[in-house]
Each structure stands twice: as structure tokens, then as C-alpha cells.
FIKOLZA-1660 file (N, C-alpha, C; in steps of 0.1 Angstrom, whole numbers, plus 5000, padded with zeros to 4 digits):
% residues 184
   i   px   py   pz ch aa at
   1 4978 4946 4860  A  X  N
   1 4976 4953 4872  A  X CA
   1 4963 4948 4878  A  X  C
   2 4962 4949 4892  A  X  N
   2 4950 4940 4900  A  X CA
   2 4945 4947 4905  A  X  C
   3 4931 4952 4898  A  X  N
   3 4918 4964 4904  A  X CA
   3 4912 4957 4909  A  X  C
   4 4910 4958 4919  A  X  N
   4 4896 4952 4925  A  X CA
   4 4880 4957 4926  A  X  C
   5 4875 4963 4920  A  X  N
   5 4872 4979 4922  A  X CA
   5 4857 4970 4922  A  X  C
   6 4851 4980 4932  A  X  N
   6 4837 4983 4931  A  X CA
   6 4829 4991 4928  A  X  C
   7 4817 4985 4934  A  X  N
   7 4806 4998 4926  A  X CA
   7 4802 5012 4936  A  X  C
   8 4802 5023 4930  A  X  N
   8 4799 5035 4936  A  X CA
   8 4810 5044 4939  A  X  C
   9 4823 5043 4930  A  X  N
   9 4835 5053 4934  A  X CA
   9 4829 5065 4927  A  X  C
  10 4827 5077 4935  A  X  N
  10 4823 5087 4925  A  X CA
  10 4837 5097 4918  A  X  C
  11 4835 5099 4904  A  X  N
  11 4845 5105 4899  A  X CA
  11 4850 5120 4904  A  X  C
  12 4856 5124 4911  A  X  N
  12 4856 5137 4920  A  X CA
  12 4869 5142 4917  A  X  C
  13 4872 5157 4917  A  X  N
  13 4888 5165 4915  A  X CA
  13 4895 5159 4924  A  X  C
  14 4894 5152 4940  A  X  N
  14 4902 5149 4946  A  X CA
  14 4898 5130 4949  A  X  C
  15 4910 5128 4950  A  X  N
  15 4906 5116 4957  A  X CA
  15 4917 5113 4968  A  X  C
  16 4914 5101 4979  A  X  N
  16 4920 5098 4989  A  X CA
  16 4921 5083 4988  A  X  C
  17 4934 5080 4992  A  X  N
  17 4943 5067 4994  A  X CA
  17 4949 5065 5004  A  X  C
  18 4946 5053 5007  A  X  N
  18 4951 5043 5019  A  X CA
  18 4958 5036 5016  A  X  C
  19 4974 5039 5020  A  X  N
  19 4983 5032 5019  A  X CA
  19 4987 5025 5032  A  X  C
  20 4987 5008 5024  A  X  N
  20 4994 4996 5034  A  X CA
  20 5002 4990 5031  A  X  C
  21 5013 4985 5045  A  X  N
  21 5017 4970 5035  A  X CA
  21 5022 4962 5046  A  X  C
  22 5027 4952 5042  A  X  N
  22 5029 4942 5049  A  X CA
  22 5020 4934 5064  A  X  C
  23 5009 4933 5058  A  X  N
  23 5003 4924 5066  A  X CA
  23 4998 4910 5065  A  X  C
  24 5009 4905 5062  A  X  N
  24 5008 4890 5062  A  X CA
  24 4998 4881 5067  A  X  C
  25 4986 4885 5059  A  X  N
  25 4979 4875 5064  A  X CA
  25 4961 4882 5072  A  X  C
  26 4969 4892 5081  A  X  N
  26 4960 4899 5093  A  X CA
  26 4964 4914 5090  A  X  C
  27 4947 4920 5092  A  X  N
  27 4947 4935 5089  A  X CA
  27 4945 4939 5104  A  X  C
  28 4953 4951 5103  A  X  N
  28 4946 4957 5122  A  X CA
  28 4935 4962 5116  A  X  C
  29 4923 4962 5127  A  X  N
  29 4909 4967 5121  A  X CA
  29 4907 4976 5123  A  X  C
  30 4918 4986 5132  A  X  N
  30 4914 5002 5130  A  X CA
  30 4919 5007 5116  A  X  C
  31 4932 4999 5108  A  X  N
  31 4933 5001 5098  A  X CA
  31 4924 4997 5087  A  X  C
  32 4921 4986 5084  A  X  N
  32 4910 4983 5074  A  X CA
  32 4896 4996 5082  A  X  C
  33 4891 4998 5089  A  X  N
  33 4884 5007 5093  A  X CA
  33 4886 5020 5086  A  X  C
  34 4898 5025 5081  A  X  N
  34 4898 5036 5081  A  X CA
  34 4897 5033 5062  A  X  C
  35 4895 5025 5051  A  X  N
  35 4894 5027 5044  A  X CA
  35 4881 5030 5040  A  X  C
  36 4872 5029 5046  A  X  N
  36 4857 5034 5043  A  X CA
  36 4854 5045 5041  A  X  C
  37 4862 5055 5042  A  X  N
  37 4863 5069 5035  A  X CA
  37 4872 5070 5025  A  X  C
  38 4880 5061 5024  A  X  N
  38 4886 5066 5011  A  X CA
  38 4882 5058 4995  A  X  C
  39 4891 5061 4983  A  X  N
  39 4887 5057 4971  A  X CA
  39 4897 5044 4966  A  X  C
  40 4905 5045 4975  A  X  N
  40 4915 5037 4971  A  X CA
  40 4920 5030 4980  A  X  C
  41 4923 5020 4985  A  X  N
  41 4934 5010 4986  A  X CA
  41 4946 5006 4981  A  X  C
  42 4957 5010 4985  A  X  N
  42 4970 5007 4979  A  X CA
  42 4979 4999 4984  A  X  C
  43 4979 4984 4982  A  X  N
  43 4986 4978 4994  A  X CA
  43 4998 4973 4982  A  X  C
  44 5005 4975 4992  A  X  N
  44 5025 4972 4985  A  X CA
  44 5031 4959 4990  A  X  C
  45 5020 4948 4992  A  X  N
  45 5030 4937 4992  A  X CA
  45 5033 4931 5003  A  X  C
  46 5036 4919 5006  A  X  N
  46 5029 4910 5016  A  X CA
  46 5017 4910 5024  A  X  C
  47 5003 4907 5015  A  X  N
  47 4997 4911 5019  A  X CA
  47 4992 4894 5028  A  X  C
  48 4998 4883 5026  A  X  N
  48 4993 4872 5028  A  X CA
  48 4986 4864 5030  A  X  C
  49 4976 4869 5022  A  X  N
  49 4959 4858 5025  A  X CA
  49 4950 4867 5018  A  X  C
  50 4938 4864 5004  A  X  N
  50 4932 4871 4998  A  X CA
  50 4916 4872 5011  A  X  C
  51 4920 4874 5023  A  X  N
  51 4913 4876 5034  A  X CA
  51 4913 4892 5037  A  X  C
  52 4927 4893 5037  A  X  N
  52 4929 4910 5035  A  X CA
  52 4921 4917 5028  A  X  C
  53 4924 4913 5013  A  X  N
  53 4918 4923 5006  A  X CA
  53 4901 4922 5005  A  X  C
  54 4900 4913 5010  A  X  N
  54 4884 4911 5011  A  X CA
  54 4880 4917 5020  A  X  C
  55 4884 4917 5031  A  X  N
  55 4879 4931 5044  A  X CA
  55 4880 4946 5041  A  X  C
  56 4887 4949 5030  A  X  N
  56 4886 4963 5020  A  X CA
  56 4876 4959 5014  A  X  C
  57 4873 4954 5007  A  X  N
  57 4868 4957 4991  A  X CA
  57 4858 4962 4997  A  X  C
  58 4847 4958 4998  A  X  N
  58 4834 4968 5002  A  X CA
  58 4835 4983 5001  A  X  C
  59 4842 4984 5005  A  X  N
  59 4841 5003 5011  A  X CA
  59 4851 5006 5000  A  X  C
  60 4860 5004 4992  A  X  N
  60 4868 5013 4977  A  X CA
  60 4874 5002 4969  A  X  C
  61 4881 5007 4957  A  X  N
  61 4884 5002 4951  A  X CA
  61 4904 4996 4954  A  X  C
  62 4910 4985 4950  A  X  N
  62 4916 4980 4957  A  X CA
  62 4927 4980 4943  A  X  C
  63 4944 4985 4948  A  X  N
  63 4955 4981 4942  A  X CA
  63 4964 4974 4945  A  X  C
  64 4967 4962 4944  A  X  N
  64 4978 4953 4954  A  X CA
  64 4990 4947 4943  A  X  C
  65 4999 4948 4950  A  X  N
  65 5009 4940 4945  A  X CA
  65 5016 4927 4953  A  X  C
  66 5021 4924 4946  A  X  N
  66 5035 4911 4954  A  X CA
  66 5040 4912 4963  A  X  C
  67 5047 4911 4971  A  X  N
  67 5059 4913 4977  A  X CA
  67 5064 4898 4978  A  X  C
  68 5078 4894 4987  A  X  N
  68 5087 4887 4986  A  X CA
  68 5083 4877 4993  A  X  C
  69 5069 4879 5006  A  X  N
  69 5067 4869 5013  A  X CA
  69 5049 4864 5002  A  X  C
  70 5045 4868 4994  A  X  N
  70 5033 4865 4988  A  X CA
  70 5036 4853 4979  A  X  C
  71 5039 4839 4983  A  X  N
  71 5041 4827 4979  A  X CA
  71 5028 4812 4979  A  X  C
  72 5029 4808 4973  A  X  N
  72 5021 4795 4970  A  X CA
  72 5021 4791 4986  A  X  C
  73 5038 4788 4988  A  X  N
  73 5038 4779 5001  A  X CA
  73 5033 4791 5015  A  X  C
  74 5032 4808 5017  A  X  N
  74 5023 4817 5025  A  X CA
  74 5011 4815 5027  A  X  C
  75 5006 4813 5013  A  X  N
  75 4989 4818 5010  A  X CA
  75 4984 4807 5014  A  X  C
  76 4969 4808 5016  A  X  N
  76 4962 4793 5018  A  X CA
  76 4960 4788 5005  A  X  C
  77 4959 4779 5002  A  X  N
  77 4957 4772 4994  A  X CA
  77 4945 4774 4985  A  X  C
  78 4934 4779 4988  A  X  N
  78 4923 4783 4981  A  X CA
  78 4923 4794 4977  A  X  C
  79 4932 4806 4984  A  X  N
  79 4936 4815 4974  A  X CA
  79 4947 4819 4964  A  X  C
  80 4951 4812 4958  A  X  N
  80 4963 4807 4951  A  X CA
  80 4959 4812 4939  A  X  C
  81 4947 4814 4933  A  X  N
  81 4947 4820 4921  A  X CA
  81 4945 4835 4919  A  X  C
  82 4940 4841 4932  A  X  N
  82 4945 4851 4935  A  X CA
  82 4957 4856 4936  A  X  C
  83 4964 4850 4943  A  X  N
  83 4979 4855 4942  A  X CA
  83 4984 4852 4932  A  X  C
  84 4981 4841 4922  A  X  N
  84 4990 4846 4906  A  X CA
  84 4984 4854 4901  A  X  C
  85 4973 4861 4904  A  X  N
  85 4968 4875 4896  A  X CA
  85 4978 4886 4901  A  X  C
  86 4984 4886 4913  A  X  N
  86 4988 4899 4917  A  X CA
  86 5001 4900 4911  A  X  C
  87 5006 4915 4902  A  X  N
  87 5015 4917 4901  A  X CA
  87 5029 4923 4902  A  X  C
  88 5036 4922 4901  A  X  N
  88 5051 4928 4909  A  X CA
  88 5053 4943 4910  A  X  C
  89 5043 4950 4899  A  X  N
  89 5043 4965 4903  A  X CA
  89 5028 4968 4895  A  X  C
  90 5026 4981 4901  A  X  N
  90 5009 4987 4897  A  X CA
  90 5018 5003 4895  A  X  C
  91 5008 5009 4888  A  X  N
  91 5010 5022 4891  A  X CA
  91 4995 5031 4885  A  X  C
  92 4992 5038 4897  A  X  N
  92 4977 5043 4897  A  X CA
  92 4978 5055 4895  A  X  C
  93 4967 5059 4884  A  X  N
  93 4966 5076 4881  A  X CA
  93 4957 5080 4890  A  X  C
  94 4961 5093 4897  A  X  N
  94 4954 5099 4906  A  X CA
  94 4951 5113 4896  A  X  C
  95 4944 5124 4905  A  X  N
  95 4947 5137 4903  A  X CA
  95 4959 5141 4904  A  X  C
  96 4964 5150 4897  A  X  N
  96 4978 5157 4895  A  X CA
  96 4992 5146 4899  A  X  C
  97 4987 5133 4892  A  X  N
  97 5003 5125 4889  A  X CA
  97 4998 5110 4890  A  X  C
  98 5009 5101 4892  A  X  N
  98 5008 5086 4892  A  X CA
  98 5013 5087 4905  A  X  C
  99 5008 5071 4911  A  X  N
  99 5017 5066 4923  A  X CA
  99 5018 5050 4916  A  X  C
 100 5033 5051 4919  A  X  N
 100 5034 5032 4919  A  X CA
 100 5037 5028 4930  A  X  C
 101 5037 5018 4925  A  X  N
 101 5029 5005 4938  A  X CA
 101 5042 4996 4937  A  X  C
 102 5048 4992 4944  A  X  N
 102 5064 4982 4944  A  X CA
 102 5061 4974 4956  A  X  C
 103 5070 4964 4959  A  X  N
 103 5075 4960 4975  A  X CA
 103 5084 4967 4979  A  X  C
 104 5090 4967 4972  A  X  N
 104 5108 4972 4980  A  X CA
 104 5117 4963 4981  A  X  C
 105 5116 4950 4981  A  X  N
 105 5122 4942 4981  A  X CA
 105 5136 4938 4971  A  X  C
 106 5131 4943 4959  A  X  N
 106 5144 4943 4947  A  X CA
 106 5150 4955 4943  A  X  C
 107 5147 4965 4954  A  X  N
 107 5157 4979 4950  A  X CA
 107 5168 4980 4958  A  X  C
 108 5172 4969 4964  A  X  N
 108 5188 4971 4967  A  X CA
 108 5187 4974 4982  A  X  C
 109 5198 4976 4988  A  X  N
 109 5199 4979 5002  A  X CA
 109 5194 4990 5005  A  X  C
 110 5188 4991 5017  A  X  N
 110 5186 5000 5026  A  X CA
 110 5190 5015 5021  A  X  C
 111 5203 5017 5025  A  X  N
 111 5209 5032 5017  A  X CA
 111 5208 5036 5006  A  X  C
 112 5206 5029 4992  A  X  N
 112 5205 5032 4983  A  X CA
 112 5189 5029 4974  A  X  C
 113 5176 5025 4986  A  X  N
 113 5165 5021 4983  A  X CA
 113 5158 5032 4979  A  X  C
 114 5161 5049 4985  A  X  N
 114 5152 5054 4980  A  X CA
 114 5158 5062 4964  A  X  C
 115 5172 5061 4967  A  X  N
 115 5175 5065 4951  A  X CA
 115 5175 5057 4940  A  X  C
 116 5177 5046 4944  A  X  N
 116 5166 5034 4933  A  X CA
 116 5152 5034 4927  A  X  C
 117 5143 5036 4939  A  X  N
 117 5133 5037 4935  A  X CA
 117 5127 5049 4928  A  X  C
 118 5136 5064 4935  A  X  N
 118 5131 5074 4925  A  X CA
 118 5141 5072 4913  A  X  C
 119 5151 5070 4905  A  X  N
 119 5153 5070 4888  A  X CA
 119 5146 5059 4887  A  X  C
 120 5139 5044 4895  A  X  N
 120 5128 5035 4885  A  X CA
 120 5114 5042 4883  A  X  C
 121 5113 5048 4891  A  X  N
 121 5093 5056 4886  A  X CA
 121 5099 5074 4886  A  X  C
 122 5107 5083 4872  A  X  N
 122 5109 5093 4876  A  X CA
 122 5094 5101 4873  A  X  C
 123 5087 5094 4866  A  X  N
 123 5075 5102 4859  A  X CA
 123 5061 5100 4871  A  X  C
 124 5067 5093 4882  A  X  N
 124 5052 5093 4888  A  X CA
 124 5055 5105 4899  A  X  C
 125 5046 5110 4904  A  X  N
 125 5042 5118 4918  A  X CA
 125 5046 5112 4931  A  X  C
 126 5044 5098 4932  A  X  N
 126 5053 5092 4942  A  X CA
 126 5049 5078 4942  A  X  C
 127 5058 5071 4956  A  X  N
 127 5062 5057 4950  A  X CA
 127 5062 5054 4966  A  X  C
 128 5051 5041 4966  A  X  N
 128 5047 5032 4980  A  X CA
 128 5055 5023 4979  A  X  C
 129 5062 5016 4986  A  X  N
 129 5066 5006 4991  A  X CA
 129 5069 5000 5003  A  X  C
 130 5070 4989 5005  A  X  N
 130 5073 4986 5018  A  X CA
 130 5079 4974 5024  A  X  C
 131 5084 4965 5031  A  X  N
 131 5093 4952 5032  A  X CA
 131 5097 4952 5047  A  X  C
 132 5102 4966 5047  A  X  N
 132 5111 4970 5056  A  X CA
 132 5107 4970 5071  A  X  C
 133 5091 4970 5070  A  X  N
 133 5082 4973 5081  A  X CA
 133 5085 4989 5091  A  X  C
 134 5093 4993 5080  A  X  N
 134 5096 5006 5086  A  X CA
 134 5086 5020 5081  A  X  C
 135 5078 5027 5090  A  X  N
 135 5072 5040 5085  A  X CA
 135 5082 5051 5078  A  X  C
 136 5082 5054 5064  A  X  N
 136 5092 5067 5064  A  X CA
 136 5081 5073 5055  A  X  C
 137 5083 5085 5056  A  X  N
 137 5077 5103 5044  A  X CA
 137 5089 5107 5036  A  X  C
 138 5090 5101 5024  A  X  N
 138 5101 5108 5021  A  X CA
 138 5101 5120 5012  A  X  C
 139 5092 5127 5020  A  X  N
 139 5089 5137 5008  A  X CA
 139 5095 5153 5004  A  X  C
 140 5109 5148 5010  A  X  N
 140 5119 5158 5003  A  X CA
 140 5127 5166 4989  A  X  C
 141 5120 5152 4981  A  X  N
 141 5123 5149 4968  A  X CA
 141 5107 5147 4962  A  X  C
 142 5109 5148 4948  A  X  N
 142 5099 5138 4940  A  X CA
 142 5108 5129 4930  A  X  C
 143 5100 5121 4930  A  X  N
 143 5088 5113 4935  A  X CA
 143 5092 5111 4948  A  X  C
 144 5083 5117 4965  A  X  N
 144 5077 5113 4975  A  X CA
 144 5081 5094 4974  A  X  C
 145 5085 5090 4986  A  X  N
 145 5089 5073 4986  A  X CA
 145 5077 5073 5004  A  X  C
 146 5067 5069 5002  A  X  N
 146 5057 5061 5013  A  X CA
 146 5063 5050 5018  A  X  C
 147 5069 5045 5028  A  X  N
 147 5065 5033 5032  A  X CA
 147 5056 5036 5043  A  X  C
 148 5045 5028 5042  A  X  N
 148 5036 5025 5055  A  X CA
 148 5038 5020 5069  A  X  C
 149 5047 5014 5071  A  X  N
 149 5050 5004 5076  A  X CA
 149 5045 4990 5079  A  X  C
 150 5039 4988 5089  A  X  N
 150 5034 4973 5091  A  X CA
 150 5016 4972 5098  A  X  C
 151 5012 4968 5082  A  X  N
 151 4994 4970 5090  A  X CA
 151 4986 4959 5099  A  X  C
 152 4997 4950 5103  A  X  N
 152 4997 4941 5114  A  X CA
 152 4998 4940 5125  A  X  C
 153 5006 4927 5131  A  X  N
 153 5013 4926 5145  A  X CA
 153 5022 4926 5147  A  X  C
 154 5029 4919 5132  A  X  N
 154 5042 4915 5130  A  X CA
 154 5054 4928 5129  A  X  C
 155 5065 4925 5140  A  X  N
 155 5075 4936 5136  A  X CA
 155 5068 4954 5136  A  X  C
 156 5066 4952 5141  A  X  N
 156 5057 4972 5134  A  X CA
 156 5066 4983 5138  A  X  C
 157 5076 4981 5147  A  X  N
 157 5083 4990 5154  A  X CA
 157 5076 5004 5161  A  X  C
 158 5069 4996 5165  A  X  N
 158 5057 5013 5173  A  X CA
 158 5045 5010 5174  A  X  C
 159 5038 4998 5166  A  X  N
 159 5027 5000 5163  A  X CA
 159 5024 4993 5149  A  X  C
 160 5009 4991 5141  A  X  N
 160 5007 4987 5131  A  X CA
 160 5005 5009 5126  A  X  C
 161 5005 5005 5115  A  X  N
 161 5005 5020 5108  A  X CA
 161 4999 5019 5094  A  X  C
 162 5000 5030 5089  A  X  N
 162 4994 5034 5078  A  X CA
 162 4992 5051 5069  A  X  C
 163 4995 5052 5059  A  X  N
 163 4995 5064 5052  A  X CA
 163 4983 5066 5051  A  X  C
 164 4978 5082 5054  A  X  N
 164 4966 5084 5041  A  X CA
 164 4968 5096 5032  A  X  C
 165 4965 5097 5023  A  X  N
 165 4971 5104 5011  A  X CA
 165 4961 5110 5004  A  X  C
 166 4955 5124 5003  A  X  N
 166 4947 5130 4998  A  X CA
 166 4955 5136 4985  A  X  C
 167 4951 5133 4971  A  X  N
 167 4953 5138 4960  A  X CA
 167 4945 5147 4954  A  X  C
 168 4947 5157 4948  A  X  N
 168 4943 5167 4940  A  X CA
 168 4952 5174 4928  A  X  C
 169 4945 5179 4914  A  X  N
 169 4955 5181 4907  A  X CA
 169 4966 5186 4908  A  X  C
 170 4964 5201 4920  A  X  N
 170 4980 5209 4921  A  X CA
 170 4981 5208 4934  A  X  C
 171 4978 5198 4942  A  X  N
 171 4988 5193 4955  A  X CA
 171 4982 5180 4965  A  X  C
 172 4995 5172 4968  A  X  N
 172 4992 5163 4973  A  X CA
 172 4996 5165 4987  A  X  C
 173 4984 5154 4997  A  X  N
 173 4992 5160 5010  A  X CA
 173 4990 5144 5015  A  X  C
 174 4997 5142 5026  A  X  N
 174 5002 5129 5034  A  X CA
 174 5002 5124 5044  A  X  C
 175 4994 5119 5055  A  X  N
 175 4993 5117 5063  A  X CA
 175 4998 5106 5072  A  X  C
 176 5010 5101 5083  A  X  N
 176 5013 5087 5084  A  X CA
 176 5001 5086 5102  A  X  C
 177 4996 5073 5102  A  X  N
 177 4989 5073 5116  A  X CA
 177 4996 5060 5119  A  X  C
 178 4997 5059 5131  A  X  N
 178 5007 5045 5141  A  X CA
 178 4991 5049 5150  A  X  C
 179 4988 5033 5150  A  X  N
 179 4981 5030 5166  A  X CA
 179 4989 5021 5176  A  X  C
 180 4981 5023 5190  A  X  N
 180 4996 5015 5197  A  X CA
 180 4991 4998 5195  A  X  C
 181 4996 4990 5201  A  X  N
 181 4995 4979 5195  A  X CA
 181 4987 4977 5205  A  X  C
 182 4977 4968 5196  A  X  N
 182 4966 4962 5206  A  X CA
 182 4967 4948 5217  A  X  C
 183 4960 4946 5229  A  X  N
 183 4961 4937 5237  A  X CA
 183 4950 4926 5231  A  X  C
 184 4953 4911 5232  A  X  N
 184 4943 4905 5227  A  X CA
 184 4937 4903 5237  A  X  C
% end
């Protein structure tokens, strides 16, 4: 699993996470922006360039995984050892449960992605993923299925987006934000 973690996370009943994914490469900066209040970073895969996670690290500790586009021939070339460090799933203990960390990419189609993914993590609290570049809350069930959607340019369908997720032992709560897409 790939912590990135820094110094000064204070141990507290609740903590807060910032869930992303799919930014190949480029973070929107109101989103990296907004991890400076939280304790965590959770990115689910195609993240594209260990440039991303370096614009978090400072401000919390950092969870990333794979996804389908995180390849030798994607990355730059000087971060290549980085990306064999990252692995195909994480799963982070919070207050009151786990979240795993996936792409989404090998749970099957569309229709049957989020009942895949809840019988593969039935023991966590909920489960991030993303590929799809689509925002969903699925939190009609547990385990909760996050996708973020797209913390980029690429594809966002609305916008780059992003979860934030405040944990505590006896309740989690969720929040999705979409900015509009920026002019360069």
C-alpha cells in the first residue's frame, strides 16, 4: 500500500478525506486546494504523473493506487519508480470503518460495477473508485461506492469534481463538489 504521509497529521476522533481520481497527469487547483484541510488524500487511479501527488503531499497524508491508464509508456519517464510503487488496491482505516481504494476498471461493466465492487470489499465502510469519469454517491447500500469523477480537464462531464468525506466512529458523511470548468 502507498502512504505518502507527512509530518503533523494530528491523531483526532474524526478525520476528513479527499477523494479523487482520474487526473491524468494535471490536478485542477481548486481541487488540490482543497486538500489543505484535510488528513487524507485518496486518489483511485489514473493519476498520471508523480507531479500530482506531489502538489498534495504538503498539506496530508496521501493514498493512491493504479488505474488502467498508470503505465510506463503514460508516466514520464523519471517517475517510473514511483509508479511501480503504486498498487492495484489500498484500503485505509478511518474512524468507524475502512475505505478501499480500487480503479474500477476490473469490476466488470457498468451495470454490474457497483454490485461487484460491494461483495469484493463487504467488510469496509465504503469503496472509491473511479475510470468512468463519472460523479456517483452510492450511498444507498453499504459499503457506500464514491466515484469522484474527473479531477482534471479531461472528459469531466460537468466539470472537474471531487468528494469530501468526513469520518467519525458512528457516522460518516459525504460531500460531492463539481467546479465549472475553467477558461485558460
Amino acid at each position: 500500500m502507498l502512504f505518502e504521509v507527512t509530518q503533523g497529521i494530528r491523531m483526532t476522533a474524526s478525520k476528513q478525506v479527499l477523494m479523487i481520481s482520474d487526473t491524468h497527469g494535471v490536478i485542477d487547483p481548486r481541487i488540490a486546494a482543497l486538500s489543505r484541510g484535510c488528513d487524507y488524500v485518496a486518489h483511485a487511479g489514473d493519476i498520471g504523473a508523480a507531479a500530482v501527488l506531489d502538489a498534495l503531499r504538503p498539506h496530508c497524508a496521501i493514498v493512491a493506487v493504479r488505474g488502467n491508464n498508470d503505465t510506463p509508456a503514460q508516466w514520464p519517464t523519471h517517475d517510473l519508480a514511483r509508479l511501480d510503487a503504486l498498487p492495484a488496491s489500498a484500503v485505509l482505516d478511518l474512524p468507524g470503518g475502512a475505505l478501499a481504494i480500487v480503479h474500477g476498471h476490473r469490476s466488470g461493466p457498468v451495470a454490474q460495477r457497483h454490485q461487484r465492487l460491494r461483495a469484493a470489499y463487504p467488510a469496509c465502510r465504503d469503496v472509491l473508485y473511479g475510470h468512468s469519469h463519472r460523479l456517483v454517491l452510492g450511498t444507498d447500500a453499504l459499503p457506500w461506492l464514491i466515484n469522484p469523477g474527473v479531477a482534471d480537464r479531461a472528459r469531466t462531464f460537468g466539470g472537474p469534481s471531487c468528494v469530501l468525506q468526513v469520518t467519525r466512529a458512528k457516522a460518516w458523511k459525504v460531500k460531492a463538489l463539481r467546479f465549472p470548468l475553467a477558461s485558460d
